[in-house]
ROGU-820661 format. One line per 3 residues: their letters; for each residue x, y, z of C-alpha. Coordinates in pm, 1 decimal. Example, Ala and Ser with C-alpha at 12.3 -4.5 7.8 and 13.67 -1.06 7.14 Angstrom:
% ROGU-820661
AS> 1230.0:-450.0:780.0  1367.0:-106.0:714.0 .
END
This chain:
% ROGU-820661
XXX> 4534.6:18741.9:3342.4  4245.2:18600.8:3281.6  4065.3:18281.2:3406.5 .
XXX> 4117.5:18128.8:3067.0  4466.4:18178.8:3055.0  4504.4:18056.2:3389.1 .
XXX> 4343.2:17728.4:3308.6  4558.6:17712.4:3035.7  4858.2:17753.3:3221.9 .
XXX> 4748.7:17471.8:3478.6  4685.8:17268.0:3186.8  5059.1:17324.3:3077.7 .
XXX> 5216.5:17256.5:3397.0  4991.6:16948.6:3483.6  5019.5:16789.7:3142.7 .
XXX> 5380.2:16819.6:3205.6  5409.5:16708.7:3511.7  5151.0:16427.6:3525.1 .
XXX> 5316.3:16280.6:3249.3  5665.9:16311.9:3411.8  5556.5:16118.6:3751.4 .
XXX> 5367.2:15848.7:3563.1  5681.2:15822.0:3284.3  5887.8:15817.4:3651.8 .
XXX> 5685.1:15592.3:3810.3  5647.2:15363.4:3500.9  6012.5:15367.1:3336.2 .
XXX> 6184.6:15119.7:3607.5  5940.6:14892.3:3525.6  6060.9:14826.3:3149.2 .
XXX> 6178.4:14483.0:3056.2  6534.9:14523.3:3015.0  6660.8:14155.5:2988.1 .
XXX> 6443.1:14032.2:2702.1  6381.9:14072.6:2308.3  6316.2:14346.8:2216.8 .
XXX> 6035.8:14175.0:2024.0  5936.4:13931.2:2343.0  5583.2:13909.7:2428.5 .
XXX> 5679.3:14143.7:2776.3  5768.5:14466.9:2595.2  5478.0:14469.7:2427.7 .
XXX> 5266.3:14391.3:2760.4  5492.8:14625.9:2895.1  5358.9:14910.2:2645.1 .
XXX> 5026.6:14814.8:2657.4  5039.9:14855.7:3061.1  5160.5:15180.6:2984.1 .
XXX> 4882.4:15309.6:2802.7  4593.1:15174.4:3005.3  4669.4:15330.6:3246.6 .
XXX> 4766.1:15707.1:3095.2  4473.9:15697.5:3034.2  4320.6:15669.0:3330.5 .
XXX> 4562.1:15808.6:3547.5  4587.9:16129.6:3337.9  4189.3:16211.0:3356.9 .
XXX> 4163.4:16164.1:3672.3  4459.0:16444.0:3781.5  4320.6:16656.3:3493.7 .
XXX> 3961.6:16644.1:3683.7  4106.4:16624.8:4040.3  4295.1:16957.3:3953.6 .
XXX> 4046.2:17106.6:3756.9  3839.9:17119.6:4017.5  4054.2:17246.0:4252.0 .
XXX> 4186.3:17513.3:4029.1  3798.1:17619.0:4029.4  3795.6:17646.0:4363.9 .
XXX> 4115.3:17823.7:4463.9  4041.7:18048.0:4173.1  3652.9:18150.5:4297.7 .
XXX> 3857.4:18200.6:4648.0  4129.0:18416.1:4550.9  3932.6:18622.3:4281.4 .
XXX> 3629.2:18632.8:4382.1  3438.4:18577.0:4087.6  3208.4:18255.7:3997.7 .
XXX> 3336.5:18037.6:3679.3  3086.9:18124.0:3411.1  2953.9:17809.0:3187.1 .
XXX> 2861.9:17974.5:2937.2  3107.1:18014.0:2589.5  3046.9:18240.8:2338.9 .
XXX> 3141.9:18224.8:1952.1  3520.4:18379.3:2055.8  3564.1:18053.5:2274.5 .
XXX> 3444.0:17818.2:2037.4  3685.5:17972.6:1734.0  3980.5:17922.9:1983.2 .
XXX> 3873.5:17640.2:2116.3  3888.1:17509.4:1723.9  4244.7:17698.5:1619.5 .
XXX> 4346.7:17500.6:1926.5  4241.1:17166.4:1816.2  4345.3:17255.7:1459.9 .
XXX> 4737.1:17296.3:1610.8  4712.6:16982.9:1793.5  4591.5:16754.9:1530.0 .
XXX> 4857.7:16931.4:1301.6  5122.6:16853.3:1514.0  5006.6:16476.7:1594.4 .
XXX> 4942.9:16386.6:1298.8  5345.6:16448.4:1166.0  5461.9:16236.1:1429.4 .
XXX> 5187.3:15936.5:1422.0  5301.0:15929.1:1053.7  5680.8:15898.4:1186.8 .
XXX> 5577.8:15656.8:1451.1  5386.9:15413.2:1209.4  5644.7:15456.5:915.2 .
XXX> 5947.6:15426.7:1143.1  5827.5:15028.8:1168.4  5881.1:14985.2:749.2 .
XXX> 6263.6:15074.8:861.7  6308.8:14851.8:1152.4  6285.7:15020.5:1435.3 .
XXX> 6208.8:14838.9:1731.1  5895.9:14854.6:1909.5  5944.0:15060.5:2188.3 .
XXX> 6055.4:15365.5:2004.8  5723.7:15351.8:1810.1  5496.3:15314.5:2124.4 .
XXX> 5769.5:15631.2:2321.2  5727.3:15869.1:1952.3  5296.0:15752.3:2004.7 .
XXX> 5293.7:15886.1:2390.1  5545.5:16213.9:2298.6  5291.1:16285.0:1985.0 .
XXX> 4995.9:16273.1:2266.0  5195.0:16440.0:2530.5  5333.0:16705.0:2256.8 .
XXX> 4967.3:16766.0:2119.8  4822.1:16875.2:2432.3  5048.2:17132.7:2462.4 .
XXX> 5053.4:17270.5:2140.4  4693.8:17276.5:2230.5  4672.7:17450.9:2572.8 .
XXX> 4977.9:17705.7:2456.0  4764.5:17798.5:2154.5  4441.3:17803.8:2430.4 .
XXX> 4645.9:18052.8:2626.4  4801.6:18245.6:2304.1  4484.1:18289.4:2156.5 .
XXX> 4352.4:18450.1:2461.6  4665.9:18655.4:2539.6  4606.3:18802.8:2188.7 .
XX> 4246.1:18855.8:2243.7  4102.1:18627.4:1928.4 .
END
């Protein structure tokens, strides 16, 4: 395997589970006596994506970087900066697959609201379009170097 599809595959599991520990972390904390339209919720969700944000770059670069280094150890070989024309092309099919599948469900967040939905299942569909995004963009990062193009 090689060290792109590795990343990849940290990518997967850390997107996955960084996301799980901060939804973990973060659920108990939803309003659960008020409006659904009260002033909290909306705080609430707003909370909740300041600091994804954050929080999610931080373990992406905090892993990244040890990923780097237990790699080098274990294989023996230094992490090469330099990307050729291949990389770039997958790197673009990649983003390509995400934006496809975000955009689909940013439409289905923002036009769920014209049928009365309440608030909080627009802001969840926003965070599972982001969450679902990145890994249609890491699996097509890893697919595209499985299959070599």
């Amino acid at each position: 395997m090689s060290y792109h599809e590795r990343r990849a595959l940290l990518s997967i599991i850390s997107t996955i589970g960084i996301t799980a520990l901060y939804v973990a972390f973060m659920l108990p904390r939803y309003p659960v006596e008020v409006d659904a339209y009260a002033p909290e919720v909306f705080r609430y969700w707003g909370n909740f994506f300041l600091l994804l944000i954050p929080v999610t770059i931080v373990a992406r670069i905090v892993l990244e970087i040890l990923f780097v280094i237990v790699n080098t150890i274990f294989t023996r070989e230094a992490v090469s900066d330099r990307t050729d024309e291949r990389d770039k092309l997958i790197e673009l099919k990649s983003t390509r697959n995400a934006l496809w599948t975000f955009m689909p469900v940013f439409v289905l967040a923002v036009g769920s609201l014209s049928f009365d939905v309440q608030p909080s299942v627009v802001f969840a569909l926003l965070i599972a379009a982001g969450v679902l995004s990145s890994l249609v963009s890491d699996v097509s990062d890893f697919f595209f170097y499985r299959r070599g193009y």
